[in-house]
C-alpha positions as semicolon CSV with decimal commas, in nm:
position;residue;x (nm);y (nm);z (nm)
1;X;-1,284;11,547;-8,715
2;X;-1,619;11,641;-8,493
3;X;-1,652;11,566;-8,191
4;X;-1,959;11,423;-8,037
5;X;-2,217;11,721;-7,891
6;X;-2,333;11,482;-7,605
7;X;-2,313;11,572;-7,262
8;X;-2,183;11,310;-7,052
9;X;-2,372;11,247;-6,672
10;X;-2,123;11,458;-6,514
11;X;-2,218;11,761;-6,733
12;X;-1,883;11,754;-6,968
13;X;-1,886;11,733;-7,287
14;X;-1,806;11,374;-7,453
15;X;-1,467;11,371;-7,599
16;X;-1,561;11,040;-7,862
17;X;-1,482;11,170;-8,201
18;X;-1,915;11,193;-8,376
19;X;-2,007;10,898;-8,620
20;X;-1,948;10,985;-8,994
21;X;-2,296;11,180;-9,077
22;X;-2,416;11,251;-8,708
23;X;-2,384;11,495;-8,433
24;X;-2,303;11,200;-8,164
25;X;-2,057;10,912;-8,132
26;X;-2,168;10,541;-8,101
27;X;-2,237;10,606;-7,736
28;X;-2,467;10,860;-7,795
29;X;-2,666;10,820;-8,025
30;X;-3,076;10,783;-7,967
31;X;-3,131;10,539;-8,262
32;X;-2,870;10,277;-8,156
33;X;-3,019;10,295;-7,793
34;X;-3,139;9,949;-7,886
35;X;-2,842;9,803;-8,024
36;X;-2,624;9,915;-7,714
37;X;-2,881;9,757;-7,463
38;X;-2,846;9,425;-7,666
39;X;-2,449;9,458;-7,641
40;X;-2,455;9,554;-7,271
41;X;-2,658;9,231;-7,194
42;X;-2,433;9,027;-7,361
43;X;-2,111;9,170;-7,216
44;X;-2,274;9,045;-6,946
45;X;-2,256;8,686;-7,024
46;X;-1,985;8,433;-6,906
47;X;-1,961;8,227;-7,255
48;X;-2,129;7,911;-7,141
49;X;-1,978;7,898;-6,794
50;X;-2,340;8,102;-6,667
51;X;-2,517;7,924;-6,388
52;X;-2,728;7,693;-6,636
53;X;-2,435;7,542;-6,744
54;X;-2,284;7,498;-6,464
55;X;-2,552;7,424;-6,268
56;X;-2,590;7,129;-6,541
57;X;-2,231;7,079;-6,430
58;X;-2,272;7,074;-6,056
59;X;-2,530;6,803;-6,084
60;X;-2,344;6,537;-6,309
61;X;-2,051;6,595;-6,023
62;X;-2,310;6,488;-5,811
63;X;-2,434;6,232;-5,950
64;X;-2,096;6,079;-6,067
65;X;-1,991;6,085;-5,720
66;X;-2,326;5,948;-5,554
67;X;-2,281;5,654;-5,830
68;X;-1,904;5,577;-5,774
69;X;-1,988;5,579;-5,384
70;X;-2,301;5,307;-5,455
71;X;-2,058;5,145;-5,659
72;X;-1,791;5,096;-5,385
73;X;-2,049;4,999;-5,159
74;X;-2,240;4,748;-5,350
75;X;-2,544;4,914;-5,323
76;X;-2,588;4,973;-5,703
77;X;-2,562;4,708;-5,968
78;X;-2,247;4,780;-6,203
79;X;-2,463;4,772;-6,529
80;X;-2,696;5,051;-6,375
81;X;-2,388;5,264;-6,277
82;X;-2,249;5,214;-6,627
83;X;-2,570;5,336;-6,819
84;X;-2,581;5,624;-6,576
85;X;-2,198;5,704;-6,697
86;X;-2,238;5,657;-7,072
87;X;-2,556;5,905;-7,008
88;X;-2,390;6,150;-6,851
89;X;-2,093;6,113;-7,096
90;X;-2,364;6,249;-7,322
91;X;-2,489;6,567;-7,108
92;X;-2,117;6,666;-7,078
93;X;-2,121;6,654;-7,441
94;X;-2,414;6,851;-7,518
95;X;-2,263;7,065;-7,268
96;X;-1,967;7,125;-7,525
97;X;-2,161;7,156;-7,804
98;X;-2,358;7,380;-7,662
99;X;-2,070;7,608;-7,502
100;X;-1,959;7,640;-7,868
101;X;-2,239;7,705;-8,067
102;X;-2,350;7,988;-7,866
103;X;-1,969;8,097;-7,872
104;X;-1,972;8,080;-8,230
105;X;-2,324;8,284;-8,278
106;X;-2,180;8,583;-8,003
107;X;-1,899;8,562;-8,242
108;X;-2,095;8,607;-8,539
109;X;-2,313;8,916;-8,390
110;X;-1,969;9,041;-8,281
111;X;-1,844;9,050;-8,633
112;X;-2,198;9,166;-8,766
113;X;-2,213;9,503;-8,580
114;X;-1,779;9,570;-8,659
115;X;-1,906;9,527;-8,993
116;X;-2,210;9,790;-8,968
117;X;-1,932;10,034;-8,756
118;X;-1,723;9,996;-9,102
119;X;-2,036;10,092;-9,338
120;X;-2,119;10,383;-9,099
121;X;-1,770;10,475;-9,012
122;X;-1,670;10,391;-9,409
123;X;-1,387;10,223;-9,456
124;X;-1,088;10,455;-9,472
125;X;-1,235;10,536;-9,054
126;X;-1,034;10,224;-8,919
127;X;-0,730;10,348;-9,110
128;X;-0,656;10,644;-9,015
129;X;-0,521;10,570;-8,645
């Protein structure tokens, strides 16, 4: 079992065992530079509870509670306030829908790139721990 010939920032040597094929581990090497930058921005990401979602979220609060307030008070007609309800019924449900479909697609490119560690590892890689 290699190990990988990188040196890490700190000057030591990198202690990752060196893809099947290649002088470097995962980390390390140039040609998935690309692919790591892609999978470092989505680490990033809060699985539809980012700011644009809940920003979306912070607003129908809002407006839900400026509504039921004109309600109380009189100072909005009830079928108004109702329309306004049923529509924002609708945002928080293209809110869902939204939440999972990206969940499912981060999924997907999750699964993608275990499956090209597999073809480049082979197989028998995952087995041996």
């Amino acid at each position: 079992m290699r190990r990988c010939e990188a040196l890490k920032g700190d000057g030591s040597r990198c202690q990752a065992r060196a893809m099947e094929g290649y002088q470097w581990c995962y980390s390390h090497r140039p040609d998935l530079a690309e692919e790591r930058k892609r999978n470092a921005r989505r680490g990033g990401q809060t699985g539809g509870r980012g700011r644009g979602a809940r920003g979306e979220i912070d607003t129908a609060k809002s407006y839900v509670k400026g509504f039921v307030s004109q309600l109380i008070k009189g100072e909005v007609d009830r079928g108004v306030a109702q329309a306004a309800f049923a529509g924002l019924h609708v945002l928080a449900r293209l809110i869902e829908l939204e939440r999972r479909i990206k969940e499912t697609d981060e999924l997907e490119e999750r699964i993608e790139a275990l499956e090209r560690l597999e073809t480049t590892w082979g197989r028998s890689a995952w087995h041996r721990r």
